[in-house]
N, C-alpha and C positions, 0 to 999 in steps of 0.2 A: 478486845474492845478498847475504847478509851479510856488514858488514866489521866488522872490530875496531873497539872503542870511540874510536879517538883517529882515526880515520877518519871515522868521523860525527859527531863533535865538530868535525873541520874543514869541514864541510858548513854548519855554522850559523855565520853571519856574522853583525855589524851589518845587513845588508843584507835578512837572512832575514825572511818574514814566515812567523809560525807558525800555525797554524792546528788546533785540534783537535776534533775531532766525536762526541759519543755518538752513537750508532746505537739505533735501536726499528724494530720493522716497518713503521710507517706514516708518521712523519717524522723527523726529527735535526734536534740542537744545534750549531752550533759557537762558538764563540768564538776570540779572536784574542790573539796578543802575539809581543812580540819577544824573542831569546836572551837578554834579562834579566830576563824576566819580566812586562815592564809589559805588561797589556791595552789592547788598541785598541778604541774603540766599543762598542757595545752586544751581547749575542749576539744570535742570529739562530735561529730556528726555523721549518723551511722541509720540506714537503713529498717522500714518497719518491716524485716524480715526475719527469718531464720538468722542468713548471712549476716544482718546487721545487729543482731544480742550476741550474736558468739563474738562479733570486734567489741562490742562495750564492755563484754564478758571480761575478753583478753585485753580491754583497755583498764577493766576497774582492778584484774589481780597483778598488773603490769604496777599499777600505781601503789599498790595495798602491799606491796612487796617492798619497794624504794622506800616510802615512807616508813614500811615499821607497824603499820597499822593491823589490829588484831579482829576488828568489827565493821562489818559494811549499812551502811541504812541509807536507802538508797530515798527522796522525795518525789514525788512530781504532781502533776495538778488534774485531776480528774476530770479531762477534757471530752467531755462526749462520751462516745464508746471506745474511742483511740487509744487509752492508755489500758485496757482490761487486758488485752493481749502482751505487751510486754510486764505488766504487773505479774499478769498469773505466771508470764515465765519465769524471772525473776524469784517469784516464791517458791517455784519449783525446785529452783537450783540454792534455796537455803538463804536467800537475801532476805533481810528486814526490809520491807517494803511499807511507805506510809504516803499519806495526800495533805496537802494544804490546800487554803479557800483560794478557788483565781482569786475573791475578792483581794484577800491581804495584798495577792502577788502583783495587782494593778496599783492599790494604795502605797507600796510603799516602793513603787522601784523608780523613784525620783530621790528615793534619801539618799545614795551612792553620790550621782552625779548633777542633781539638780538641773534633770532633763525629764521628757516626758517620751524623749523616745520608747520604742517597745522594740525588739529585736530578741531573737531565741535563745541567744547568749546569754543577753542580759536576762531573760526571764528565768535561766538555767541559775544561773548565779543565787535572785533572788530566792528560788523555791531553795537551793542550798541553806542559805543566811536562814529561811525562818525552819525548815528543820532542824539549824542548830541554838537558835532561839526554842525551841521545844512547840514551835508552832503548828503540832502537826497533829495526826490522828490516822487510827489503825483501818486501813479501809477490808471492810466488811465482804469478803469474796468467797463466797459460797462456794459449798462441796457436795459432791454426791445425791442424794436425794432433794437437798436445798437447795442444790442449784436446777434439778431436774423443778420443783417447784416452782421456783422466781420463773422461768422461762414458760410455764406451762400458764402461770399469773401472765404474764406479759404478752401471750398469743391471746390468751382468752379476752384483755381489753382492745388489741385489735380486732377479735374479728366482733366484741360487742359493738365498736365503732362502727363499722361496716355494718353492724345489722341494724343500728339509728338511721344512719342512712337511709340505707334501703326502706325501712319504714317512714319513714320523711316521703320518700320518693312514692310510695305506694298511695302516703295520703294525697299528696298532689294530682296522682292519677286520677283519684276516686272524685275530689273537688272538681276535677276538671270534667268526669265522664257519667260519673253516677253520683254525686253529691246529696242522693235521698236515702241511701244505705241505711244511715242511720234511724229511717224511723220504723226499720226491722231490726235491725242490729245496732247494740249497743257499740261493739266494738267490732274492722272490718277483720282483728286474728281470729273471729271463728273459724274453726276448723271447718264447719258447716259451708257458712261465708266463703271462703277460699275456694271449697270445691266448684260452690255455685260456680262463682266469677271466673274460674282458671275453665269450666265448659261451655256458658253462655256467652263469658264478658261484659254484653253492654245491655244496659237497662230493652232497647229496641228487642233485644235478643226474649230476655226473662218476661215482658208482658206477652208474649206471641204465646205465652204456656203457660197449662192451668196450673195451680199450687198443687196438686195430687202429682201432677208429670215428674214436678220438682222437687216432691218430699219422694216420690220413687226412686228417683235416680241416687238419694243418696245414702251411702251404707246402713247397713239394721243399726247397729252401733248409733252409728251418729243420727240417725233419725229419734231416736229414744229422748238427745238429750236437744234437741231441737224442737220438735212439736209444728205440726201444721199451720195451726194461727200464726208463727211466726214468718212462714214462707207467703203463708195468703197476705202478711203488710207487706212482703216483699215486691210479687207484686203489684200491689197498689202501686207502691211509692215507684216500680218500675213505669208503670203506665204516665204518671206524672213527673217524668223525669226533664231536668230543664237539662242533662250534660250534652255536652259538645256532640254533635253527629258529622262532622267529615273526619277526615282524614282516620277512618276509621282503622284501614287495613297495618299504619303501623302502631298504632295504640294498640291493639292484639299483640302484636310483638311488644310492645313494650312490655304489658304489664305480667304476660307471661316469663318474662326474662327476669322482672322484679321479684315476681312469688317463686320463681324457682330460685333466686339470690336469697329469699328472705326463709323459706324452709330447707338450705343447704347450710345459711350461718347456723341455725337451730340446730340440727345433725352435729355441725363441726363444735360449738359449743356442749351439747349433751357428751360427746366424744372426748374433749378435753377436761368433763367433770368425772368422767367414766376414770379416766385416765389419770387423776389426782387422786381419786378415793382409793385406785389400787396403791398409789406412791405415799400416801398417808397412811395405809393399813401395815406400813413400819414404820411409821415415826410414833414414840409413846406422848410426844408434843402437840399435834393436834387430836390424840385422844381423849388428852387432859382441857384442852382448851373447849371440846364440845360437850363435856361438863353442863359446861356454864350455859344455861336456857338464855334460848335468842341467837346462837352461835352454832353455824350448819356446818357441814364438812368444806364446801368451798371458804366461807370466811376463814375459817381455823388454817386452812391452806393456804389463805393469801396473809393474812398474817405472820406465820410461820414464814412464806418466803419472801417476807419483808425485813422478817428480822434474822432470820439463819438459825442455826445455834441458839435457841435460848437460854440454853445451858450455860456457854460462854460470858453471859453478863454476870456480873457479880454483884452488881445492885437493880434494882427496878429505874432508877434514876436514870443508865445509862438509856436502857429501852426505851425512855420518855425522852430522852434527847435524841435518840434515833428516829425518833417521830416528827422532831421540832416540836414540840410540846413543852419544852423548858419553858419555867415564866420568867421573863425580862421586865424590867423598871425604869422608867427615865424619868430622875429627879435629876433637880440642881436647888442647892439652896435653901431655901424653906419651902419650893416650889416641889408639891410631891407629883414624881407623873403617872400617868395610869401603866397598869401592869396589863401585860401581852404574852402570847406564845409568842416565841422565838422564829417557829419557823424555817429554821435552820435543820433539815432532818429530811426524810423519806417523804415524799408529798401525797403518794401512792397510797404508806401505811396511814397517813395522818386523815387520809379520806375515806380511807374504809373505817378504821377507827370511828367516825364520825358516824358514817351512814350505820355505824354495827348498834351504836348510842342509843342513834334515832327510833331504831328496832324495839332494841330492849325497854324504852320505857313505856312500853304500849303493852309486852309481853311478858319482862321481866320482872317480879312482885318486887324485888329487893333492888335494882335499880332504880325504878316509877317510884320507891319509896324515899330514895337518895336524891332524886330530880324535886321531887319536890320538899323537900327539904332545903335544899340550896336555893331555889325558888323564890321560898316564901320565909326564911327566918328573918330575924330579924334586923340580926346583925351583921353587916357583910354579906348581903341580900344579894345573888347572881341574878343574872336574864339569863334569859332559855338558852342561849349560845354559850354561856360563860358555863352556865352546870351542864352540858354535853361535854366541853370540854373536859372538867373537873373529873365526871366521868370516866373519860377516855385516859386520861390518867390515871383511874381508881382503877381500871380494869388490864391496863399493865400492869400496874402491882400486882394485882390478883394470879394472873397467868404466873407470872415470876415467880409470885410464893409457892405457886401449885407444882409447879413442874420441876424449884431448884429444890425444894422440900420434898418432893415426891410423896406427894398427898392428895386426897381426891376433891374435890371442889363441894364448901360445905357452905351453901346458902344461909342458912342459920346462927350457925357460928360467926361468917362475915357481920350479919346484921348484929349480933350481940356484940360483938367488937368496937363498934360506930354507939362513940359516946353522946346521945343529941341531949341540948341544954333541958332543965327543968320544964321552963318556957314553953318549947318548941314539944314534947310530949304532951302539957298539959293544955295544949290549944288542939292537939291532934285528938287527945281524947276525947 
């Protein structure tokens, strides 16, 4: 994980060879020097291939030979998806591998030559200068099951995209073709619903037939949870339909093309939850994490492959900057400025974190008890965003302790721990 500055300051020796690389999609730069600055030989621009790490390979121990040097750490800038592939090589073959912000690398590569050009050289150069400034940080590249997680997390939000869509799509259909659904159905995902619509389609279709034809046709099962009255508004509200009547023949196509898109994402979804609960039923980290009421086996899963390893952090601090969850400050003067998340972190974990908040204080007794607390004291009084937040920090710690401790998650205990003022009990009493 990340360590303090004077931590990675003592990382680079006389010994150290530095090594820094722009990243493009089809090849990278790097260039070389040591913790004072002087470059070594020439750069090098080599290939996003097999072919082109084995010349950088033979270019960094060509140079780490001449120099004398006993250490490699290698920089670059976490460009997209571009740089994962030679990162992960690189670790493979025993390099110290670290990233810097583009931000810095764009701020500060006018202090050399008091230009604004940008070229791969130069970017090479700069990502050098601030890892030997200790400007850098350990990037977080997941193993074995955690990586099988993050990837499993990262299909499951495409294909939930794809399934808004598709539901978008489905409402537009309905507005345009049957737009009275609703005064049978609350909502058009009934199972019920769906079948109707995927064998009649259009309202013209559903009045031609009595509610008995229509409660027949569909399974025991689902007739139970349905009920006749419901199908007899159906059609009513069919008979006084205002939707669209031409172009009938490819509306049929459409909307069957939609419900077969919209219960396929379902499947592929239900499949990659299937598929995480098996990958989870060896991690003792999200066993521990679903503990905690309010917290299902996919959260605990996507948390988990947000953070990797939680074993690896050595404070809860780090975890909360892995989120962007750090509070930041901007004073000057006597001028105090408001304090913020950072933001600088996982954007991913920081909005599930958020959504998992929202959960728990509807479900969770000892959160809903913490919410409002922060809420309503007195002093340093939050709004409803600022104690989710505060939350979402409280509940990293919590996992951290539970899981670097290896201890079982005690609701009670938490709450006796949480010292609240005189005050604030004796108003709640």
């Amino acid at each position: 994980m990340n360590y303090k500055q004077n931590q990675r300051l003592n990382q680079l020796t006389d010994e150290t060879l530095i090594i820094g690389i722009d990243i493009a999609k089809e090849f990278h730069v790097a260039r070389a020097q040591d913790v004072r600055g002087i470059e070594f030989g020439k750069s090098i621009k080599f290939n996003n291939s097999l072919s082109g790490y084995l010349e950088l390979d033979s270019w960094i121990k060509e140079i780490k030979l001449a120099e004398k040097k006993t250490t490699v750490i290698i920089g670059m800038e976490p460009t997209g998806h571009y740089w994962l592939n030679i990162a992960r090589y690189l670790k493979d073959n025993a390099y110290t591998v670290v990233t810097v912000n583009p931000m810095h690398v764009k701020k500060i590569k006018e202090l050399d030559d008091n230009l604004q050009t940008k070229t791969d050289k130069k970017d090479a150069k700069i990502i050098a200068q601030l890892v030997k400034d200790a400007r850098y940080s350990t990037p977080n590249l997941l193993e074995g099951e955690y990586e099988e997680l993050r990837n499993a997390k990262n299909l499951r939000q495409v294909v939930i995209k794809d399934l808004n869509r598709t539901k978008n799509q489905i409402h537009n259909w309905l507005d345009r073709y049957f737009p009275e659904y609703k005064e049978a159905y609350a909502s058009w995902k009934s199972k019920s619903f769906i079948k109707i619509i995927k064998k009649y389609i259009f309202p013209s279709e559903i009045e031609k037939l009595s509610p008995n034809e229509i409660y027949e046709m569909l399974p025991p099962k689902m007739r139970r949870g349905v009920g006749l009255a419901k199908i007899e508004r159906l059609v009513i509200a069919s008979k006084n339909s205002i939707g669209i009547k031409e172009g009938l023949s490819f509306a049929k196509i459409e909307i069957n093309y939609l419900l077969d898109k919209y219960e396929g994402f379902l499947q592929q979804i239900e499949e990659i939850d299937n598929y995480v609960t098996d990958i989870c039923s060896n991690l003792d980290e999200t066993a521990k994490i679903t503990q905690i009421k309010g917290i299902g086996i996919v959260t605990a899963s996507g948390i988990v492959a947000e953070l990797g390893d939680i074993g690896r952090y050595k404070t809860p601090k780090q975890m909360i900057k892995m989120a962007g969850l750090s509070l930041t400050e901007n004073s000057s003067g006597k001028v105090k400025g408001t304090t913020s998340i950072s933001r600088r972190g996982r954007k991913d974990l920081r909005r599930l974190l958020y959504q998992v908040i929202l959960g728990m204080i509807r479900t969770n007794t000892a959160f809903k008890k913490m919410y409002i607390y922060y809420t309503t004291r007195r002093k340093n009084q939050l709004t409803g965003k600022q104690a989710i937040i505060a939350l979402c920090r409280k509940l990293l710690r919590i996992i951290h302790t539970i899981i670097l401790k290896d201890i079982d998650y005690d609701e009670s205990k938490m709450m006796s721990e949480i010292k609240y003022p005189e005050e604030f009990l004796n108003s709640a009493a």
